[in-house]
Z-matrix of the N, CA and C atoms (Angstrom, degrees):
N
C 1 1.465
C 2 1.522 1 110.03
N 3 1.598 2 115.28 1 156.24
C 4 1.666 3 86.38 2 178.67
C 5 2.334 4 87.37 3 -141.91
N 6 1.086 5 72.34 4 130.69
C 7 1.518 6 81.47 5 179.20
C 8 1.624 7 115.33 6 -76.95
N 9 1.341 8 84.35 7 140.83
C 10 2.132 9 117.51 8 -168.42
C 11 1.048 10 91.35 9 -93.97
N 12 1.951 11 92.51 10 154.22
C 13 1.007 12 100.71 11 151.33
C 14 1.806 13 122.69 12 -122.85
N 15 1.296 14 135.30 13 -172.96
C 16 1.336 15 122.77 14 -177.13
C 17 1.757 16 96.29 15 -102.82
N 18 1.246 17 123.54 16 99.05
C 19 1.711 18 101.17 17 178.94
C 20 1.713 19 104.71 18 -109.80
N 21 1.107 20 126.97 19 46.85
C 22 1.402 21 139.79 20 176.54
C 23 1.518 22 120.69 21 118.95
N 24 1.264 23 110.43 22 -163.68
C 25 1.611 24 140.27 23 -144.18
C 26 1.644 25 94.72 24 -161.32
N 27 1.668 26 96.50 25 111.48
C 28 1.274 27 106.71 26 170.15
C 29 1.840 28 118.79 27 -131.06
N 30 1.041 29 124.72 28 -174.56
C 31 1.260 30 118.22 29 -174.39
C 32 1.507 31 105.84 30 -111.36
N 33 1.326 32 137.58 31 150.38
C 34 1.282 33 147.64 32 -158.66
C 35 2.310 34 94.39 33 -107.53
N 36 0.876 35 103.11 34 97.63
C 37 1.720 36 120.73 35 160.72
C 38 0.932 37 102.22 36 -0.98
N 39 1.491 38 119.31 37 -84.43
C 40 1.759 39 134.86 38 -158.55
C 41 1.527 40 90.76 39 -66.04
N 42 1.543 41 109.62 40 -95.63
C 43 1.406 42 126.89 41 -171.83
C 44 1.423 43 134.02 42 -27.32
N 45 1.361 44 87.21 43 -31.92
C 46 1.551 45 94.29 44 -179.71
C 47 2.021 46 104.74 45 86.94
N 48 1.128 47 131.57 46 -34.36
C 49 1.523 48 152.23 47 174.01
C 50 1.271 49 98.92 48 -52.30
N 51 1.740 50 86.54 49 146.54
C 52 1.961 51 90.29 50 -170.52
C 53 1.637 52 104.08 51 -110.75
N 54 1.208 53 116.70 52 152.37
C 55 1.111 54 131.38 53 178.15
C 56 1.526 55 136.99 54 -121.68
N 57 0.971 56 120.58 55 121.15
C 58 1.551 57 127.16 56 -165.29
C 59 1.711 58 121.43 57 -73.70
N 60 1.600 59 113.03 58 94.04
C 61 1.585 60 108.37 59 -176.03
C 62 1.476 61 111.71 60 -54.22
N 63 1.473 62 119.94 61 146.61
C 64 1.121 63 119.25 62 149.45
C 65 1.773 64 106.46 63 -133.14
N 66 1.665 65 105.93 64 161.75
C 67 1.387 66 105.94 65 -157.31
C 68 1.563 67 107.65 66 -135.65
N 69 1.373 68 119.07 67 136.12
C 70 1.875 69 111.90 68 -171.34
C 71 1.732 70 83.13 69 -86.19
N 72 1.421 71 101.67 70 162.53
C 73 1.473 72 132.46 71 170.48
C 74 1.441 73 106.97 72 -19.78
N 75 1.767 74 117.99 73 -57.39
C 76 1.078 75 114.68 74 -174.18
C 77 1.111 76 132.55 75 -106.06
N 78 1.653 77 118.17 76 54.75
C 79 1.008 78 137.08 77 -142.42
C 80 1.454 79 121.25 78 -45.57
N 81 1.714 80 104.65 79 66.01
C 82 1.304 81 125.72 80 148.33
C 83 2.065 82 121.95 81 -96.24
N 84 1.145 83 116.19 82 -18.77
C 85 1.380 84 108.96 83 149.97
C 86 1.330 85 126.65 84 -142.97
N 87 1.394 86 115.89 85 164.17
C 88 1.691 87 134.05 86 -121.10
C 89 1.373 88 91.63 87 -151.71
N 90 1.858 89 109.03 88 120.74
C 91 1.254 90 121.98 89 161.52
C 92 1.490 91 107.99 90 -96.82
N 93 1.706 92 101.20 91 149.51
C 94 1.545 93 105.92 92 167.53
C 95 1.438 94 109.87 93 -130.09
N 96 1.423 95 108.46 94 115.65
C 97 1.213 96 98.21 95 150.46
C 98 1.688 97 151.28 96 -152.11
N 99 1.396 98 97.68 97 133.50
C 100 1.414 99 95.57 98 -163.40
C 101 1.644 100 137.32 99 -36.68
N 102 1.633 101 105.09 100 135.14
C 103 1.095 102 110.95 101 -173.83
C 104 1.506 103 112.26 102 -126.63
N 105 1.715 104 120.71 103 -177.86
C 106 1.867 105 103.51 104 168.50
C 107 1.798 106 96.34 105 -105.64
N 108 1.332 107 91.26 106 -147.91
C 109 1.507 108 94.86 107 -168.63
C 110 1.180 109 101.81 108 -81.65
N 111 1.265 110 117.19 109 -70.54
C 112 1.893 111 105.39 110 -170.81
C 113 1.558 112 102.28 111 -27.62
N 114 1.481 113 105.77 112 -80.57
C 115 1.566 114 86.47 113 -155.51
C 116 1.659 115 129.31 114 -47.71
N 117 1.649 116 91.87 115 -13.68
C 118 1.896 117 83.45 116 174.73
C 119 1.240 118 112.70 117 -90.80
N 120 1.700 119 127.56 118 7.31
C 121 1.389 120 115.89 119 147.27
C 122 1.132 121 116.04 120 -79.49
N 123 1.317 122 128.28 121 -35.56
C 124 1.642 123 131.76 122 179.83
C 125 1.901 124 111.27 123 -52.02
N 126 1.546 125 101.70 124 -28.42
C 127 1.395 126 109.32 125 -164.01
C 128 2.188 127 96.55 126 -88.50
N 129 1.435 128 100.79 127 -41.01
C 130 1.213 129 101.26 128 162.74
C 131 1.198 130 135.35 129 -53.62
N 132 1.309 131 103.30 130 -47.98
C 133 1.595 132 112.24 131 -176.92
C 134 1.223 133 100.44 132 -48.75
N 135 1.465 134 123.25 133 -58.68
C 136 1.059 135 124.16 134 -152.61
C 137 1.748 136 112.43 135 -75.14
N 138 0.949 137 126.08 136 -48.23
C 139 1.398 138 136.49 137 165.51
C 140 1.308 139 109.56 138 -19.45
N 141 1.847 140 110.29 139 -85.78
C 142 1.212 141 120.29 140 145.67
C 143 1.655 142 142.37 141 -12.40
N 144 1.666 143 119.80 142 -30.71
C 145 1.049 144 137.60 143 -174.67
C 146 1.646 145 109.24 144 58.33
N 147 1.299 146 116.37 145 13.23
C 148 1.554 147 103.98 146 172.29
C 149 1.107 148 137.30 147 -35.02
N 150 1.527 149 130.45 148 123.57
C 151 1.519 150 115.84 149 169.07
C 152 1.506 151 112.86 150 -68.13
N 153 1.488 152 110.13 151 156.37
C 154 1.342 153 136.31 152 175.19
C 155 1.702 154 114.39 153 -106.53
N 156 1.721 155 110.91 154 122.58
C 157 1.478 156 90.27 155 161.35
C 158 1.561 157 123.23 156 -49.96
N 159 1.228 158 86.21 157 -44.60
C 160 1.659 159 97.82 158 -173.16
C 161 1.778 160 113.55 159 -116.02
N 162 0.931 161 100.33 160 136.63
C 163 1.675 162 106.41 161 -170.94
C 164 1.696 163 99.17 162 -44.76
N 165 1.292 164 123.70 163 135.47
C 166 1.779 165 121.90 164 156.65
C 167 1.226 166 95.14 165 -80.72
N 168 1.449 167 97.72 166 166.14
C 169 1.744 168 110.41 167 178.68
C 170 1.410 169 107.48 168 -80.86
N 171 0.591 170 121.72 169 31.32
C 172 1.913 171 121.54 170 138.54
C 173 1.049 172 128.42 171 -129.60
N 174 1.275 173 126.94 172 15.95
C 175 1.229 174 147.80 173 145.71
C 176 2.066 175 122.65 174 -67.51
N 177 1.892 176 89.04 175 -51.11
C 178 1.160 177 99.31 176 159.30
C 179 1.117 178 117.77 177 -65.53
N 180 1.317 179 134.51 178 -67.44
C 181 1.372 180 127.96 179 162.69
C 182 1.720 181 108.63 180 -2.64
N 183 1.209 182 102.41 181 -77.17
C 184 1.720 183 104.17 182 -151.83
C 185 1.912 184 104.63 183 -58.14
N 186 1.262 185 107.68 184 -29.52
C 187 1.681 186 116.27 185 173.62
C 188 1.485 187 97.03 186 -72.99
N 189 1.315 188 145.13 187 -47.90
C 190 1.387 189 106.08 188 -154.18
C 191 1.395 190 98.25 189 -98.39
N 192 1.772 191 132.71 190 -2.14
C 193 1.447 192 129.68 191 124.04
C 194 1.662 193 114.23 192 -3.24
N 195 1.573 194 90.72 193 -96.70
C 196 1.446 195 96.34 194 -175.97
C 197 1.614 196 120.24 195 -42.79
N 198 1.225 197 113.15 196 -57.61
C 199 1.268 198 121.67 197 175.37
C 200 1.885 199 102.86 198 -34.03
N 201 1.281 200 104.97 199 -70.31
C 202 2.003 201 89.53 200 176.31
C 203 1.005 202 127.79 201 -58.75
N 204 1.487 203 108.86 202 -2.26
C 205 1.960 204 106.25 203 -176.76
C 206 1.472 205 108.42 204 84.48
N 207 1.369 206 111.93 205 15.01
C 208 1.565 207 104.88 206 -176.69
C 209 1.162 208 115.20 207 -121.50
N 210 1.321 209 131.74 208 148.84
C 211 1.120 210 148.19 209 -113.08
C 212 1.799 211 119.15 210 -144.31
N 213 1.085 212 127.38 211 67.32
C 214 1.807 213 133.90 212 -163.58
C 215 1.922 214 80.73 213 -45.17
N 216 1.120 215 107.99 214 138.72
C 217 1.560 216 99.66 215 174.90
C 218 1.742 217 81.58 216 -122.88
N 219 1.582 218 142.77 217 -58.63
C 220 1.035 219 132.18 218 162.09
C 221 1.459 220 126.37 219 -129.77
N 222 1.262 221 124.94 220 -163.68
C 223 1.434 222 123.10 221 175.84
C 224 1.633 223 107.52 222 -147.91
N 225 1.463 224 107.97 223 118.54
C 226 1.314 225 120.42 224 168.90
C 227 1.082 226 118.98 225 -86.54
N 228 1.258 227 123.03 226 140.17
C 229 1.584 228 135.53 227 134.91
C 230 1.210 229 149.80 228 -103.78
N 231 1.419 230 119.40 229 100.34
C 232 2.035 231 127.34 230 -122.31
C 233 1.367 232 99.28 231 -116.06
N 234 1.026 233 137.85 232 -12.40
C 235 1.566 234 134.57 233 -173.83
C 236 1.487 235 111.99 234 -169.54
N 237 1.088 236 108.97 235 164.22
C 238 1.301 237 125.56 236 171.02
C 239 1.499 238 110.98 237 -143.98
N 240 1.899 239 127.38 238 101.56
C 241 0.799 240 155.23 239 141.71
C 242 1.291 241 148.74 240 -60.03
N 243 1.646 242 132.00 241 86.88
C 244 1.375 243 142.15 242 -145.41
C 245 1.505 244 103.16 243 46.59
N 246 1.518 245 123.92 244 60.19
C 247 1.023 246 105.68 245 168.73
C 248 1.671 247 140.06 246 73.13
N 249 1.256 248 101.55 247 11.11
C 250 1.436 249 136.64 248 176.04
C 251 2.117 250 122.88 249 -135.39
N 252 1.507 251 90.53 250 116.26
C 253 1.490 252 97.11 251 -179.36
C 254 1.219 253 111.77 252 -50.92
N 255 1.132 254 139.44 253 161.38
C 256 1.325 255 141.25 254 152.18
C 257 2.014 256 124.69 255 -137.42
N 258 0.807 257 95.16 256 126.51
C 259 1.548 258 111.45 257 -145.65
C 260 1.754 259 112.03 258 -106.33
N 261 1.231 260 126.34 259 128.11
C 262 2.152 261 110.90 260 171.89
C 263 1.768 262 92.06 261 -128.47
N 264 1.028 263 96.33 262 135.91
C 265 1.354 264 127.47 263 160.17
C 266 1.925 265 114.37 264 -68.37
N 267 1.210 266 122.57 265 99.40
C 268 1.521 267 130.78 266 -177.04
C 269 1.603 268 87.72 267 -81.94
N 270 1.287 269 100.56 268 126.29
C 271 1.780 270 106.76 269 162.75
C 272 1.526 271 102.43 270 -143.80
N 273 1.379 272 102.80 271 163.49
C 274 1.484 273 117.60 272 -169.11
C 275 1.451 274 96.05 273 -127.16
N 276 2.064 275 109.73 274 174.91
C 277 1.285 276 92.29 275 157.49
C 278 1.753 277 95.91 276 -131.97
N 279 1.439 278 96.41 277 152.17
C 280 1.533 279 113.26 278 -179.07
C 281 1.475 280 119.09 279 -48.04
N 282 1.382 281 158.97 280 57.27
C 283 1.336 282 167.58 281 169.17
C 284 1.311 283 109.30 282 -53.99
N 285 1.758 284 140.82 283 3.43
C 286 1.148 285 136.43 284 141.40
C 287 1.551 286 113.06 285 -25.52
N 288 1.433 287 117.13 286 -91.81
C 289 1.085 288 123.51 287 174.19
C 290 1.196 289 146.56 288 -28.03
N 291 1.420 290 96.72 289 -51.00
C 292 1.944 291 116.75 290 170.33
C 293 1.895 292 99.72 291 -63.47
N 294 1.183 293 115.04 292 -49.65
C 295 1.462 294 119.63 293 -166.09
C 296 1.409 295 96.71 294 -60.68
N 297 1.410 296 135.26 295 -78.73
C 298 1.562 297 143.30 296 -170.53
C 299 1.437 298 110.84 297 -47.32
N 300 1.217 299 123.09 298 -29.98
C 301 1.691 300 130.45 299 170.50
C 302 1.940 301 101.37 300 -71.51
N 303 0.712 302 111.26 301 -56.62
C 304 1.336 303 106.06 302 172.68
C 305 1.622 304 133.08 303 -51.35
N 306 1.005 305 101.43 304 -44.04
C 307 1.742 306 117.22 305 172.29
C 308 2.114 307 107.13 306 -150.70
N 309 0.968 308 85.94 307 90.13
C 310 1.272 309 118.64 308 169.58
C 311 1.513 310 113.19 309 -48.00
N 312 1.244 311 122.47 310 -40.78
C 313 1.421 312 119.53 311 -175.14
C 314 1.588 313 104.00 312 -127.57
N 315 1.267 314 122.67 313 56.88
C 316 1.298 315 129.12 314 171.80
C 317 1.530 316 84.73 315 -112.87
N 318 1.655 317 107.40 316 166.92
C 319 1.823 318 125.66 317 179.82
C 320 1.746 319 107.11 318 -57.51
N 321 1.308 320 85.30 319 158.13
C 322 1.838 321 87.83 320 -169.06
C 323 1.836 322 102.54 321 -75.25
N 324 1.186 323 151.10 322 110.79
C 325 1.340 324 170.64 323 130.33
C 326 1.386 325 100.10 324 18.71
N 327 1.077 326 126.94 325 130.00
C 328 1.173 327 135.76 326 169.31
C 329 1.795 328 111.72 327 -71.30
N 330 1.538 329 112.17 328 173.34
C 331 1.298 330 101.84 329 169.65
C 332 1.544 331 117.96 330 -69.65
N 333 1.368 332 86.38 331 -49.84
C 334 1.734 333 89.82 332 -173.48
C 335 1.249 334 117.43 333 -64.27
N 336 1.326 335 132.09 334 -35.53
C 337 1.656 336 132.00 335 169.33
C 338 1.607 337 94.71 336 -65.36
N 339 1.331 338 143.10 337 -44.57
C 340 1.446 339 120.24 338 -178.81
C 341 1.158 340 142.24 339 -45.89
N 342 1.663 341 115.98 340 -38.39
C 343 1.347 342 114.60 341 149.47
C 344 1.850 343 127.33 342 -89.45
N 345 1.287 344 104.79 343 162.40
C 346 1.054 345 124.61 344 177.02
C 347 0.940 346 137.84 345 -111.32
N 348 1.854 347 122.00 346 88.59
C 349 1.810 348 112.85 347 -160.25
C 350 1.336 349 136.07 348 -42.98
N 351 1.328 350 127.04 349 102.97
C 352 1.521 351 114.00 350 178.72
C 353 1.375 352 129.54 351 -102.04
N 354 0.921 353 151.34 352 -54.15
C 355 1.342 354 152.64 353 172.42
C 356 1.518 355 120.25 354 -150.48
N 357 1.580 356 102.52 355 151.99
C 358 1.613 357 100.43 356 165.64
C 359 1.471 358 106.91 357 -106.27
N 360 1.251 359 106.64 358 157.54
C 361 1.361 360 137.88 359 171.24
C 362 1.296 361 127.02 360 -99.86
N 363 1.468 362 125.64 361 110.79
C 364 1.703 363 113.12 362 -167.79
C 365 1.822 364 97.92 363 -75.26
N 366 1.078 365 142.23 364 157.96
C 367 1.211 366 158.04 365 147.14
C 368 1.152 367 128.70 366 -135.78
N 369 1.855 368 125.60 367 166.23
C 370 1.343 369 110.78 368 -173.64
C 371 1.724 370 107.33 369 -83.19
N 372 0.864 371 145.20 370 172.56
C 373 1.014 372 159.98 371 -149.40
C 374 1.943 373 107.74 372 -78.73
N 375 1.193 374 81.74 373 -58.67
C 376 2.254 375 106.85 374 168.82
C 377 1.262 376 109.82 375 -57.42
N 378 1.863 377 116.55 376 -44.76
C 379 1.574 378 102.45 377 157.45
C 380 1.206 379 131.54 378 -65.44
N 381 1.339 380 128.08 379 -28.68
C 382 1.632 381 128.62 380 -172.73
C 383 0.954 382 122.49 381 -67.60
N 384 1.907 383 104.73 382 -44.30
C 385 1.727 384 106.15 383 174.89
C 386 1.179 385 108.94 384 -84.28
N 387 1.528 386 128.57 385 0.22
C 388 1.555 387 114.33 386 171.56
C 389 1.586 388 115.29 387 -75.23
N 390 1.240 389 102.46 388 -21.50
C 391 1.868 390 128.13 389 -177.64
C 392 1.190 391 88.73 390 -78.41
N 393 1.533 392 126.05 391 -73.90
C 394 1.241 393 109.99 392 -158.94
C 395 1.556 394 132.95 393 -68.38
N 396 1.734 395 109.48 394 -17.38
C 397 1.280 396 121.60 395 161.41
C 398 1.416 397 126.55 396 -52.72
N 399 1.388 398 110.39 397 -39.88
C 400 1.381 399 117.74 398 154.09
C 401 1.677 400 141.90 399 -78.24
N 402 1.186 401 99.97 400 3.79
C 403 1.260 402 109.97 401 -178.26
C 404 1.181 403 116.52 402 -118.67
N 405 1.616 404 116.30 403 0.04
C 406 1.309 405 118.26 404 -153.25
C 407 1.232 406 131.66 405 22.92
N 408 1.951 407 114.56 406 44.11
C 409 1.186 408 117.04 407 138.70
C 410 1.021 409 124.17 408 -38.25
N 411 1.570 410 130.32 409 164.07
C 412 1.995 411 134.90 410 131.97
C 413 1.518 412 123.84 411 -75.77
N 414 1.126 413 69.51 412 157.37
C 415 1.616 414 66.55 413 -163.67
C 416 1.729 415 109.48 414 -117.86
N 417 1.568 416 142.76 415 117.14
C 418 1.202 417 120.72 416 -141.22
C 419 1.612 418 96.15 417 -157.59
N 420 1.584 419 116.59 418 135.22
C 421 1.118 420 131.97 419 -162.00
C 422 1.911 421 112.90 420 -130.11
N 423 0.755 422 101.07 421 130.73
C 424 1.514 423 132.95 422 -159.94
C 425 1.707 424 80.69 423 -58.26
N 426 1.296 425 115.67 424 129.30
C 427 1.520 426 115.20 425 168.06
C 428 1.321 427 118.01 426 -62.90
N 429 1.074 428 140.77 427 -59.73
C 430 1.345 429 137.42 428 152.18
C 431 1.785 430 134.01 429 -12.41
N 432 1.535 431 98.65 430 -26.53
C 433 1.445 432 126.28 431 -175.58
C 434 1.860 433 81.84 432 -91.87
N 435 1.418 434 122.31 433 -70.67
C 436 1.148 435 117.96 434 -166.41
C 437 1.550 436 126.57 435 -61.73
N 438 1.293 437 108.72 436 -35.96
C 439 1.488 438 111.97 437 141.97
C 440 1.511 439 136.85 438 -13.53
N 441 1.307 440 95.45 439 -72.86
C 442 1.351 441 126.50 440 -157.57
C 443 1.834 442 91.73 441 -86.22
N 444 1.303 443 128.44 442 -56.05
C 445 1.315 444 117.74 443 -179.82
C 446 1.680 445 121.33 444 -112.09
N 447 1.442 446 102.38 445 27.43
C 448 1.559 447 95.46 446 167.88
C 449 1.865 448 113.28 447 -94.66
N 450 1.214 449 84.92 448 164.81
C 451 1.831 450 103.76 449 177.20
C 452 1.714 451 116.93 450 -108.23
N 453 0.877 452 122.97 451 153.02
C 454 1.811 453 118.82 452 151.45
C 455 1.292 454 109.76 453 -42.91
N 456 1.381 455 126.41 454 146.96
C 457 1.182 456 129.94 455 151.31
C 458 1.722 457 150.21 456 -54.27
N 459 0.933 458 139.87 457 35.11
C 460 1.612 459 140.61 458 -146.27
C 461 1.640 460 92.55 459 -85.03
N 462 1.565 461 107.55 460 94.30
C 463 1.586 462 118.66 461 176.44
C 464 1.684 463 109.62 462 -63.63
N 465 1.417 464 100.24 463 -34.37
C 466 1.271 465 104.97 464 -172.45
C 467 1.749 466 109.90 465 -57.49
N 468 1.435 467 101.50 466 -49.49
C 469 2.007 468 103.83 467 -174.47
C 470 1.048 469 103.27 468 -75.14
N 471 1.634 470 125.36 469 -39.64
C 472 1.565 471 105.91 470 -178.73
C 473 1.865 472 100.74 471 -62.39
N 474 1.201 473 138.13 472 -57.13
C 475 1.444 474 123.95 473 -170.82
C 476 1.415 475 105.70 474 -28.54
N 477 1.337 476 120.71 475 -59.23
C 478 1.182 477 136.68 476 -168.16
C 479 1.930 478 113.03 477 -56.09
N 480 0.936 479 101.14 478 -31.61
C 481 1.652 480 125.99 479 -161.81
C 482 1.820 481 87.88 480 -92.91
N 483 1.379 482 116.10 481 -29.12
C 484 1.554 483 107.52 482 179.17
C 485 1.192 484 113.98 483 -99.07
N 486 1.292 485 141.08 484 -20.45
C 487 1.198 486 154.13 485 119.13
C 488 1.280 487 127.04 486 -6.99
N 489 1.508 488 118.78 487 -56.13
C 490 1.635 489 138.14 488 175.26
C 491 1.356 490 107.30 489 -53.53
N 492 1.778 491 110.43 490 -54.78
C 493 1.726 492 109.49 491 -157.70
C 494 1.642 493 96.62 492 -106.08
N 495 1.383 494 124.00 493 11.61
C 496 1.837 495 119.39 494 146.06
C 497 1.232 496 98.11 495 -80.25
N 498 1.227 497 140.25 496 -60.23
C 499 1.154 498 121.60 497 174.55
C 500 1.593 499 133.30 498 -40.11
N 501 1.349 500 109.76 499 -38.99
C 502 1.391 501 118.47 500 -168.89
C 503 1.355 502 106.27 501 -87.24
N 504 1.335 503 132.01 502 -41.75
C 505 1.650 504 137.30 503 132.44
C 506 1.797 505 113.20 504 -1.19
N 507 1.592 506 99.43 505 -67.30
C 508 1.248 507 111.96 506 -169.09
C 509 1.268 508 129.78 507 -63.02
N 510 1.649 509 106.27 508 -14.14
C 511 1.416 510 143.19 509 -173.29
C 512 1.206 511 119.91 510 -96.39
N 513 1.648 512 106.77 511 -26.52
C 514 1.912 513 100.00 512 -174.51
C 515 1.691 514 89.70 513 -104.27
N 516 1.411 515 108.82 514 167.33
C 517 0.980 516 119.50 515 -170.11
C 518 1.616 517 89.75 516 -116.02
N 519 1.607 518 117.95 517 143.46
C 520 2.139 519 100.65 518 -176.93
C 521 1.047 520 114.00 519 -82.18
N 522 1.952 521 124.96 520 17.78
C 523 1.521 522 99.97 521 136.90
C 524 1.230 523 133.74 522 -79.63
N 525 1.810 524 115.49 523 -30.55
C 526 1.284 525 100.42 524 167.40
C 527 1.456 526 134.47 525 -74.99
N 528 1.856 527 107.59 526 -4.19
C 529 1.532 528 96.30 527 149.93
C 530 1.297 529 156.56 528 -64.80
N 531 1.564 530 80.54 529 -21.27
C 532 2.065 531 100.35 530 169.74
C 533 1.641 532 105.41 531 -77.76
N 534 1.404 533 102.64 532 -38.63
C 535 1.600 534 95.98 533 175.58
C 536 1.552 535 124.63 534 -48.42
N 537 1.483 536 80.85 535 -40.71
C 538 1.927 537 95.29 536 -169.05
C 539 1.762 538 100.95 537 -64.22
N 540 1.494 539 109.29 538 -56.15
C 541 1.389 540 119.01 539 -178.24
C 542 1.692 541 128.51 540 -42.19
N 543 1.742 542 100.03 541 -31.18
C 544 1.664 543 121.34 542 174.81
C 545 1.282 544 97.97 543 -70.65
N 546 1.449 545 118.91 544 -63.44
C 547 1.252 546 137.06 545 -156.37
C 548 1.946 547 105.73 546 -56.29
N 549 1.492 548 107.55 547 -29.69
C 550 1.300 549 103.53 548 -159.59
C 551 1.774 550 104.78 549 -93.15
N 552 2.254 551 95.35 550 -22.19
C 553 1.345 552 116.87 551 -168.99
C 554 1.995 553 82.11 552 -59.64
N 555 1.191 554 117.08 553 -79.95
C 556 1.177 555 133.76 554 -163.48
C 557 1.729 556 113.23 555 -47.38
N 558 0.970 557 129.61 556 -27.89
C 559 1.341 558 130.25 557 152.98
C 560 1.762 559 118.93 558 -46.58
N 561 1.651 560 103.30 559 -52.22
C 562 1.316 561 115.21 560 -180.00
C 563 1.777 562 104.64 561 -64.87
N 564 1.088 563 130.32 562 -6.83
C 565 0.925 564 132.35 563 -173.16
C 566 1.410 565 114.03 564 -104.20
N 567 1.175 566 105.57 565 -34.92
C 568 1.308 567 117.01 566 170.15
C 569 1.550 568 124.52 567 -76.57
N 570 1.277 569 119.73 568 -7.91
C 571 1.388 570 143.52 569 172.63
C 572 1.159 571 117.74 570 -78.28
N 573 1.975 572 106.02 571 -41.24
C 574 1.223 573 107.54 572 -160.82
C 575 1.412 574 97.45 573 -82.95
N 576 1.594 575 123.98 574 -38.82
C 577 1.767 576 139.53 575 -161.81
C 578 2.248 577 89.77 576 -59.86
N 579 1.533 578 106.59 577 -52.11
C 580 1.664 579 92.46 578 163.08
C 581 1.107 580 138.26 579 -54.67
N 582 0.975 581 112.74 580 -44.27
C 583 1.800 582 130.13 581 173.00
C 584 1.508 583 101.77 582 -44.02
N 585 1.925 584 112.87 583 -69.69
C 586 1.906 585 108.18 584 172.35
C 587 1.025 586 120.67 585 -63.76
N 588 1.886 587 135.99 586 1.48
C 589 1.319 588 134.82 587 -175.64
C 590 1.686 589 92.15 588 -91.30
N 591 1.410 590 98.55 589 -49.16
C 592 1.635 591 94.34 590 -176.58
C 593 1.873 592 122.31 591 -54.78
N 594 1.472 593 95.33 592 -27.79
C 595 1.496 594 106.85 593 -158.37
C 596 1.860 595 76.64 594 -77.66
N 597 1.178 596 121.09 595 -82.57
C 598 1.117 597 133.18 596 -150.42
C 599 2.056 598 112.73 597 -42.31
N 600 1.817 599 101.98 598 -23.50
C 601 1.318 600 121.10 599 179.74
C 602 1.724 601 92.30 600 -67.10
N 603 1.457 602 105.96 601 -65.95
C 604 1.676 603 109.23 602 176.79
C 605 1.699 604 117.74 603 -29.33
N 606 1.551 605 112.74 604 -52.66
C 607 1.054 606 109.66 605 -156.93
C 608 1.527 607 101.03 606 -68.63
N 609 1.527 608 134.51 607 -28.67
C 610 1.191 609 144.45 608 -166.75
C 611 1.655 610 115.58 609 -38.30
């Protein structure tokens, strides 16, 4: 596996849609992958470390984390299926505590015996690194994944490309992002109602 990194949020040419860099060790190749707007504010925010009046939901996330005692230790990204990442969240749970309450004068616990592996979690890809940006998880992708969807590096256009959508950020106001977000929901909807008019014309 070779662990990413997040080195920005750029905007996609055609689409206009922003997309989340990720980068191998030697940051000569560069994953992209597409996201909508919320999550590339969620991915910003977090980068940034912005405060929130109100917690975003990955903010919540990371509290009701803590709250179970559990622990994002990393975040994979293992395949890419029709063109869609697919991503699990590795979490543990914290057994420091429970262990030393129990026997008090046994040897002090190592890290690695302190937690206790518990389950993964599938998630989309935009949630994991928004978790893991805040958690200072790693974040780590199956070579085969990086293979298959990395690019050359051109530091110079991505600067430029991160530049574009702070600006364009700086420009919408977040009502007209919800607008945009309805507007784009309802298009997709309107695509799909053609798509069964067409199918259903076929079947005739």
């Amino acid at each position: 596996m070779v662990e990413m990194s997040v080195c920005g949020i750029a905007l996609d040419a055609a689409s206009r849609n922003p997309i989340v860099l990720l980068r191998d060790p030697s940051r000569r190749r560069q994953v992209q992958i597409w996201i909508d707007q919320a999550q590339a504010h969620n991915i910003m925010a977090g980068l940034n470390g912005e405060p929130s009046p109100r917690p975003l939901s990955h903010d919540l996330m990371v509290r009701l984390l803590a709250a179970g005692e559990l622990h994002l230790e990393r975040v994979i990204i293992h395949a890419i299926e029709d063109s869609t990442f697919r991503a699990v969240l590795k979490l543990s749970h914290d057994t420091r505590i429970d262990a030393i309450e129990e026997s008090p004068e046994q040897e002090p616990i190592e890290e690695s015996e302190a937690r206790e592996a518990l389950l993964d979690i599938d998630a989309r890809p935009s949630d994991a690194i928004a978790l893991a940006i805040r958690t200072g998880s790693s974040i780590w992708m199956l070579e085969e994944v990086v293979a298959e969807a990395s690019i050359a590096v051109d530091a110079e256009a991505d600067a430029e490309d991160l530049n574009e959508f702070r600006r364009f950020l700086d420009q919408v106001s977040p009502a007209a992002m919800v607008r945009h977000l309805q507007s784009r929901h309802l298009k997709g909807e309107e695509t799909d109602q053609e798509s069964d008019q067409e199918t259903d014309d076929d079947n005739l």
